[in-house]
C-alpha positions in Angstrom: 23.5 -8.4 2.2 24.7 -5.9 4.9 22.6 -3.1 3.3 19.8 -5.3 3.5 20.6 -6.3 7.1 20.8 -2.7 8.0 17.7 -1.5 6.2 15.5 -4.7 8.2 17.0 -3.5 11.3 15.7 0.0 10.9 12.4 -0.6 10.2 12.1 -2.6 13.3 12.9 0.0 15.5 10.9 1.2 18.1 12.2 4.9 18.4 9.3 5.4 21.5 9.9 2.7 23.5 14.0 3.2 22.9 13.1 7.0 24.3 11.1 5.9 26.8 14.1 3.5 28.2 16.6 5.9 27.6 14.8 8.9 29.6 14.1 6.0 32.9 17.6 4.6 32.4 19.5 8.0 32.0 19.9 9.5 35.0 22.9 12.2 33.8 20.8 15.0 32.5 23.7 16.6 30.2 24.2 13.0 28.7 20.3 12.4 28.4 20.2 15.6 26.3 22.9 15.0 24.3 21.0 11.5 23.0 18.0 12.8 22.6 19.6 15.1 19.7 19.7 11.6 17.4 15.6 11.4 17.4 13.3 13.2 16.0 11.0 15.6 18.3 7.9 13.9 16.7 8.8 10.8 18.0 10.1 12.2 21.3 6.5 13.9 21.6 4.7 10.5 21.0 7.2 9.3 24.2 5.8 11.4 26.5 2.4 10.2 27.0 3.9 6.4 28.7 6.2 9.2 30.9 4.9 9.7 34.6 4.6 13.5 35.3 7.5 13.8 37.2 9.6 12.2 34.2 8.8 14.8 32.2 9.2 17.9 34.1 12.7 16.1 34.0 12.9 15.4 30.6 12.3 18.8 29.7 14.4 20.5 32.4 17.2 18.4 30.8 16.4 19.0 27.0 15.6 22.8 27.8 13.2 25.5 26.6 14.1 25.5 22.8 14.4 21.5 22.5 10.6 21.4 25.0 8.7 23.8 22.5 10.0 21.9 19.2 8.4 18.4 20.8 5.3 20.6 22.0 4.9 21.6 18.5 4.2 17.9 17.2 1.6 16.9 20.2 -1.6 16.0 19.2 -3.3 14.5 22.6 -3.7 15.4 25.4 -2.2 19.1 25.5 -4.0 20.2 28.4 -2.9 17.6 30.6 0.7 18.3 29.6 0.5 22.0 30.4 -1.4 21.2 33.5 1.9 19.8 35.0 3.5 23.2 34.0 4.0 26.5 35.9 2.6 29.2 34.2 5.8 30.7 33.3 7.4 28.0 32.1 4.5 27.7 29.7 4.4 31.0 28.5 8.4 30.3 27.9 7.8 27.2 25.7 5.2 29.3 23.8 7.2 31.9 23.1 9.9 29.9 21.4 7.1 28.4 19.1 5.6 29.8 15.6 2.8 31.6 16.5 0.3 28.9 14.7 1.6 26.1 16.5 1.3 28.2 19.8 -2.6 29.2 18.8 -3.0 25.2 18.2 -2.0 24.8 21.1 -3.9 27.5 23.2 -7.1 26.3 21.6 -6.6 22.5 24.1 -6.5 24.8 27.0 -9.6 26.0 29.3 -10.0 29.7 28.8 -9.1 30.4 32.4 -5.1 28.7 32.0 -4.5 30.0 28.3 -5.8 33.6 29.4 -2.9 32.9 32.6 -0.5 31.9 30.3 -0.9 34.6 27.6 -0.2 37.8 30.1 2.8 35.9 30.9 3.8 35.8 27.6 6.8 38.9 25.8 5.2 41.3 23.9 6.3 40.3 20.6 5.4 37.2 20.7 1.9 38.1 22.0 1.5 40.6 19.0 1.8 37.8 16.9 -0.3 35.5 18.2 -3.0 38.0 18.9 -2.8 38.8 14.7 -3.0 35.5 13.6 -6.0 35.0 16.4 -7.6 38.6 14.7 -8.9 36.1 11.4 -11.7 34.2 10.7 -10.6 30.8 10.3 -11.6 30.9 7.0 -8.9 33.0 6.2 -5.6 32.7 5.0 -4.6 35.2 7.8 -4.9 32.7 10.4 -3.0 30.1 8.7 0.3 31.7 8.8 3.5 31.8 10.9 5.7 34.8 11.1 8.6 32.6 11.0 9.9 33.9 7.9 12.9 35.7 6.4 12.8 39.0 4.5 16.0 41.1 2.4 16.1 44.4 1.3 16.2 44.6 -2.7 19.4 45.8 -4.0 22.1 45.5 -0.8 24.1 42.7 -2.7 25.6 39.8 -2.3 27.6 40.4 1.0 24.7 42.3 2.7 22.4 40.1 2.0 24.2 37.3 3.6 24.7 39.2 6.6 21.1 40.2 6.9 20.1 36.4 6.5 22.5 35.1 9.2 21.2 37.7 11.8 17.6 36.8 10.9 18.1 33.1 11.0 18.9 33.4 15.1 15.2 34.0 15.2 14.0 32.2 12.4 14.0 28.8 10.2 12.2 28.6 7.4 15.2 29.8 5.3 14.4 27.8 2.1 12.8 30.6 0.4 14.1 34.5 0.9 11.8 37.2 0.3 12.8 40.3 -1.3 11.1 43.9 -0.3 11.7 47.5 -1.9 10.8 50.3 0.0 8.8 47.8 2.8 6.6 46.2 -0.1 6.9 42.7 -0.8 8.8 42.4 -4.5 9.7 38.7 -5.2 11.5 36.1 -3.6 15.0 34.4 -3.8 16.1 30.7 -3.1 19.2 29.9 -0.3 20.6 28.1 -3.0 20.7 31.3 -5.5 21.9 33.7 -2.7 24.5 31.2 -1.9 26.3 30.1 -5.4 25.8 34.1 -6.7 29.4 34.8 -7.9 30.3 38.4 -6.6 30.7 39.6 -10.0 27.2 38.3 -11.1 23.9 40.3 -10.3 21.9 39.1 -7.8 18.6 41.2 -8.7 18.4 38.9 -12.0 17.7 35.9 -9.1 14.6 37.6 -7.9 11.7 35.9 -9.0 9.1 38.3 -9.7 6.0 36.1 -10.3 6.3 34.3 -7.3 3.0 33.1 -6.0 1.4 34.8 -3.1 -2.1 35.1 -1.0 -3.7 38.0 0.9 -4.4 38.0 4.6 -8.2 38.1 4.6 -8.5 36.0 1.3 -11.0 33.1 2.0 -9.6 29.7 1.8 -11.0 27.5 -0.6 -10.8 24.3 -2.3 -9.6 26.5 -5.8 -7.5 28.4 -3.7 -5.6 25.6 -2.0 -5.4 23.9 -5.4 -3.6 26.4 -6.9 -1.1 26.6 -4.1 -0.5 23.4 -4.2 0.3 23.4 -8.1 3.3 25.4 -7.0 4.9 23.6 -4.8 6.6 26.1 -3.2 7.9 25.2 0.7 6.0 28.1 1.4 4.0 31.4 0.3 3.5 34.4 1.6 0.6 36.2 3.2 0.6 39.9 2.2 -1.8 43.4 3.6 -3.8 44.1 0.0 -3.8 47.7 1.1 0.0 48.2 1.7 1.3 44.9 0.1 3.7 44.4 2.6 4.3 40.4 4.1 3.2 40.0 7.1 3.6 36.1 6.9 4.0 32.8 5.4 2.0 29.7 4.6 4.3 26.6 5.0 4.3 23.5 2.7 2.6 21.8 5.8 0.0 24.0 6.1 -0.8 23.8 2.2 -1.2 19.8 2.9 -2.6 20.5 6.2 -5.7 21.8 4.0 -5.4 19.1 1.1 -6.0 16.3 4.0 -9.4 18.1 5.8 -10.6 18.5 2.3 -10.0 15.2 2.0 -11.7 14.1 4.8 -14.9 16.3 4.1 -15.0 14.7 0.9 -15.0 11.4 2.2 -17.2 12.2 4.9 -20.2 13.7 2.0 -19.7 10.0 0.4 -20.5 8.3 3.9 -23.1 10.6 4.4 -24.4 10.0 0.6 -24.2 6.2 1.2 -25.9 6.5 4.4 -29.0 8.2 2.8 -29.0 5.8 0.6 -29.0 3.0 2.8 -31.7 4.6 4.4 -34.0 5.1 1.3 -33.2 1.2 0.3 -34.2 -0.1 3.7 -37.6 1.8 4.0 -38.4 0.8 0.4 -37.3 -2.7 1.5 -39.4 -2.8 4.5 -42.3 -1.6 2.0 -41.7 -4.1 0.1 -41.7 -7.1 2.6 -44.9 -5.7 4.5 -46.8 -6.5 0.7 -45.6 -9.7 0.4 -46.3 -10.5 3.6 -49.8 -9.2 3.2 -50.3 -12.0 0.2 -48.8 -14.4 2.3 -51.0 -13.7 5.4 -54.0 -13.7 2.9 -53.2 -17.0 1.5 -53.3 -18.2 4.7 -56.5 -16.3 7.0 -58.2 -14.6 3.9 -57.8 -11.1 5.2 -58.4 -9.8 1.5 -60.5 -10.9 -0.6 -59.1 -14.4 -2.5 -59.2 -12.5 -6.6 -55.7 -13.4 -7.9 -55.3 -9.9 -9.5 -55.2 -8.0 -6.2 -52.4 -10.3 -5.1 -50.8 -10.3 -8.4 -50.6 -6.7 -8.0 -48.9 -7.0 -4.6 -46.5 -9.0 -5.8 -45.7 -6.7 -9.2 -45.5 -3.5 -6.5 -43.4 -5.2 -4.1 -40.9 -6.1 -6.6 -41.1 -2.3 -8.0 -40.1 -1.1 -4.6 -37.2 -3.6 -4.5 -35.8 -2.6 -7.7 -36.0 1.1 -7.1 -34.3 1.1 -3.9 -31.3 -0.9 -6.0 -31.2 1.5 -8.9 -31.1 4.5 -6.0 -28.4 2.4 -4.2 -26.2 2.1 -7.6 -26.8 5.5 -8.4 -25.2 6.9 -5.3 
């Protein structure tokens, strides 16, 4: 009965309304950040639109840099007004803490003008990688992918490796998957969970997967393509230079669904178009229709036509033609 109790309460909860309250109420910005840790940034980002301006500047003076681009990274609406209320600095500081494909995303809400102003501001790595990802058509796999991603040399062992993967996860996240490269080519990849329960006196080369799927940067994206990627189910996959076949990013899980969804969507949206066309076709066959039986009608009654039975008889016959037609072309869409 508690369980139950509990489980009711949850799914009552109003996480936006209980973030809005708490940033108006909470006036200590230490404790404010502190409380904010229990929600997630998705629902902090859908908070901020009921915030007045200068709430926010507070909220995110409070919460900090890191905290601020994590909850940029989930906006949807309204971007530009958001960065409006930003100096240019501090922009270009919340931009560099996010993967360079949420940061693009983002630049693309912007007028030219404020994202140029914003992007000189920005450190030189983190330009370099938004200026790759913005060097691909967007039918590319290139410009899907985030350099947030963690690479170890083949062959270093088990204590190296662990090293090298606590130094790189300062900088980045996704740490799910490990990929493996020999002599700066990409080689296979290796799971957290293998690296971590690898006794020392077992190899950890026989890990590696070797057949682990991957895309090139300038490969087009298409609805094969993104099938296939989604058959693995991988958390991500990486992008790799077909010249030098060396990784010079990943595709996230996200992404991968990111992609089923529009092709979703154009899907659904050639049915409405196909059902619209049709609707079309029925009406004008159905206004055809009407105008003949309306001729008969108007004949009865003022004689317009001649009064020989056939003639309306065949009015009828082609009216009814029409009619059934447009229901056939109906069904058959």
């Amino acid at each position: 009965m508690e369980n139950k109790y509990l489980e009711e309460n949850i799914e009552e909860r109003n996480y936006t309304q209980e973030i809005f309250d708490l940033i108006r109420k909470t006036k200590n910005s230490k404790l404010l950040a502190q409380t904010l840790t229990n929600y997630h940034d998705n629902d902090i980002a859908d908070a901020l639109t009921y915030l007045s301006p200068d709430e926010r500047k507070r909220l995110y003076k409070a919460i900090g840099i890191e905290a601020t681009s994590r909850i940029f990274a989930y906006l949807d609406e309204d971007v530009d007004k958001y960065f409006a209320e930003l100096e240019n600095e501090s922009a270009a500081d919340i931009l560099e803490e996010m993967d360079a494909d949420d940061a693009i995303d983002i630049l693309e809400e912007l007028d030219e003008k404020k994202a140029n102003e914003i992007i000189s501001l920005i450190e030189p790595e983190s330009k370099s990688d938004i200026q790759l990802l913005q060097s691909y058509e967007d039918d590319e796999f290139g410009s899907l992918m985030t350099t947030n991603y963690i690479t170890l040399e083949y062959g270093i062992g088990i204590k190296k490796s662990i090293e090298q993967l606590i130094e790189e996860a300062e900088e980045n996240d996704n740490i799910e998957t490990l990929y493996i490269v020999k002599d700066g080519k990409f080689y296979g990849a290796l799971t957290l969970r293998d690296l971590l329960i690898t006794k020392k006196d077992e190899d950890l080369d026989e890990k590696i997967i070797l057949s682990y799927p991957f895309v090139y940067d300038k490969e087009k994206i298409t609805d094969a393509a993104i099938d296939t990627l989604a058959d693995y189910s991988e958390d991500s996959i990486p992008v790799l230079d077909k010249e030098t076949n060396e990784i010079l990013g990943v595709i996230t899980s996200a992404d991968i669904v990111e992609l089923i969804n529009e092709e979703e969507e154009e899907l659904q949206e050639e049915e409405k178009q196909k059902v619209s066309e049709a609707e079309k076709g029925f009406d004008t066959l159905e206004v055809i229709a009407a105008v003949l039986l309306l001729l008969v009608a108007v004949n009865r009654l003022f004689g317009v036509l001649p009064s020989i039975s056939y003639i309306e008889a065949l009015l009828i016959l082609a009216a009814l033609a029409l009619a059934v037609c447009s229901r056939l072309k109906l069904r058959k869409q």
